[in-house]
C-alpha positions in Angstrom: 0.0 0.0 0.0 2.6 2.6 0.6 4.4 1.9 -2.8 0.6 3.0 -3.9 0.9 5.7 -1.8 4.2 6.7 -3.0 2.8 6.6 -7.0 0.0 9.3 -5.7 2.3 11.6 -4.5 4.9 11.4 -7.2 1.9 12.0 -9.8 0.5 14.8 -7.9 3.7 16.2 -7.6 4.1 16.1 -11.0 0.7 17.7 -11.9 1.9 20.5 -9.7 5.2 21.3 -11.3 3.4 21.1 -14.5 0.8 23.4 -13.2 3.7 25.6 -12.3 5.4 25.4 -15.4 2.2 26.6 -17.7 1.2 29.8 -15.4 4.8 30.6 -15.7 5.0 30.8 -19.6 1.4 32.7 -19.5 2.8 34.6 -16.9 6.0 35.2 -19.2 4.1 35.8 -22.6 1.9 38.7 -20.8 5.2 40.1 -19.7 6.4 40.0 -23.0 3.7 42.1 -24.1 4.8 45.2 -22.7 7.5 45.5 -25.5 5.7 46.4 -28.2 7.0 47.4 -31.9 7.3 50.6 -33.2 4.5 50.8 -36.0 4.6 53.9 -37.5 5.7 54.6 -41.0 7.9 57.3 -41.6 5.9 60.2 -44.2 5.8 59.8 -47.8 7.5 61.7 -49.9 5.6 60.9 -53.6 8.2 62.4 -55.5 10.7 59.8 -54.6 8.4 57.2 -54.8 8.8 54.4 -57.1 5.5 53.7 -58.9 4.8 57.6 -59.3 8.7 58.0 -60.7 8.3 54.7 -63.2 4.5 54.6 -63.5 4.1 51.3 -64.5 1.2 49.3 -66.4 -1.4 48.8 -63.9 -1.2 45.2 -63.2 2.7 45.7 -62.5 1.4 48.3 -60.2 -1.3 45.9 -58.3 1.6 43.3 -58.3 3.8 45.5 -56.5 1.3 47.2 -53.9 0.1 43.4 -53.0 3.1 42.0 -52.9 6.2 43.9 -52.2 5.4 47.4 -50.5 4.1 45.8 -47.5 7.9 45.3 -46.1 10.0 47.3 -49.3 8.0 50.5 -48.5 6.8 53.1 -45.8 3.4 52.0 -46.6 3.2 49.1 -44.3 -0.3 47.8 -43.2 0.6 45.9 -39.8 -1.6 42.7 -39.4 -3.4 42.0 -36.5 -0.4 39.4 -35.1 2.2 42.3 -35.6 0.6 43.3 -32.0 1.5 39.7 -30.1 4.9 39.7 -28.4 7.7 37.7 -29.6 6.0 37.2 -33.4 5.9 41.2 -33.7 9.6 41.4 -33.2 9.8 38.9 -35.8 7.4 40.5 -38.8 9.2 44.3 -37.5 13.3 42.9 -38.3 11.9 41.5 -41.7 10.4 44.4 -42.3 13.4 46.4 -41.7 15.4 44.4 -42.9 13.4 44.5 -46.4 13.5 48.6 -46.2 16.9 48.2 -46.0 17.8 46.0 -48.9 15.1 47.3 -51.1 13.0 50.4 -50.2 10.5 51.6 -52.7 9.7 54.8 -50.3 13.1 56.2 -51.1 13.8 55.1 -54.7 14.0 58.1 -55.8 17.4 59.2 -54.1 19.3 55.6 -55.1 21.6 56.5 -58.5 21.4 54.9 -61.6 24.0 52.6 -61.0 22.4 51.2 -57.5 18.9 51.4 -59.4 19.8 49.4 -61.6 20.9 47.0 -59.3 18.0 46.8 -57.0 15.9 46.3 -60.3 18.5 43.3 -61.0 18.5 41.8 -58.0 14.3 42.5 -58.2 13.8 40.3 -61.1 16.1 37.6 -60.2 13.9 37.1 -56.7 11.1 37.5 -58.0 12.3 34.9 -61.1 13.9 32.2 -58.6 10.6 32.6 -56.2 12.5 33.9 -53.4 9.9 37.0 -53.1 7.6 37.4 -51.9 8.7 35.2 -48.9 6.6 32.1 -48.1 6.5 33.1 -44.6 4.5 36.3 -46.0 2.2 34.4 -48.6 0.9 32.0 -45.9 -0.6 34.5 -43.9 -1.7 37.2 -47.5 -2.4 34.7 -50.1 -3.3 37.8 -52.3 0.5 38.4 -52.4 1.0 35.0 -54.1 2.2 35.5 -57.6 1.4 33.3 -60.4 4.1 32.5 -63.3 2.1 34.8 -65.5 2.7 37.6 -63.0 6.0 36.7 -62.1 7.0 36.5 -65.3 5.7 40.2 -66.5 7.5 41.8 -63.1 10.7 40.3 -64.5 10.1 41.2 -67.9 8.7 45.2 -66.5 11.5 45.7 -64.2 14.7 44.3 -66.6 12.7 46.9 -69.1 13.4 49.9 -66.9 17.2 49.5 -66.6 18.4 52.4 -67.7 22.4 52.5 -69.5 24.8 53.5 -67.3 27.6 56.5 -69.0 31.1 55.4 -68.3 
């Protein structure tokens, strides 16, 4: 009987600690909600924009608003899960980190020779379906691209390369 008795305490023990263990990781998570990103986008100045300085066809246009200047502009619409601790601090580095490699917002003060490059490196991404990330089309399926559209953003943006003068 007491190796019975010894069983029951050892399990109940064990539902404590696992009791213990779950309030503290709720306990932590509503801590980590107090660090909240910083969401708001910096003002647009049109002039340097990208679609008003290459006005593209409209469907390149649509293709671009859905599917790149969500993270490569200062037009981004946070989704609701951009306000949940750690997975904000997730969507905010990619999205600086996108601003940083490729920022549609400030196209207008790159040169010719870096945009050129950017619209280089543009079309080979979007041609080798590494943009849009997968980790953004799961959650906006409307930024999915098909090979029709991929195809006509690579054709578009190798079409504005502009010579370079030596």
């Amino acid at each position: 009987m007491s190796c019975n008795l010894g069983k029951l305490e050892l399990f109940l023990s064990a539902i404590q600690m696992k009791k213990k263990i779950v309030i503290g990781t709720v306990a932590l998570f509503l801590f980590l909600q107090i660090f909240q990103i910083d969401k708001i986008n910096l003002p647009i100045d049109s002039s340097k924009d990208f679609i008003e300085i290459t006005n593209p066809p409209d469907q390149i246009r649509d293709i671009l608003k859905t599917a790149c200047y969500d993270c490569h502009s200062h037009e981004t619409k946070y989704p609701w899960y951009s306000n949940i601790a750690p997975v904000s601090w997730w969507v905010k580095d990619h999205i600086n980190d996108a601003r940083e490699e490729l920022n549609f917002s400030e196209w207008g003060t790159y040169d010719l020779k870096k945009s050129n490059h950017k619209l280089d490196e543009m079309a080979e991404e979007v041609e080798e379906e590494g943009m849009p990330l997968t980790s953004y089309t799961l959650a906006h399926s409307e930024a999915r691209l098909t090979g029709g559209q991929r195809k006509a953003l690579v054709s578009w943006a190798k079409s504005q390369m502009k010579p370079e003068e030596k």
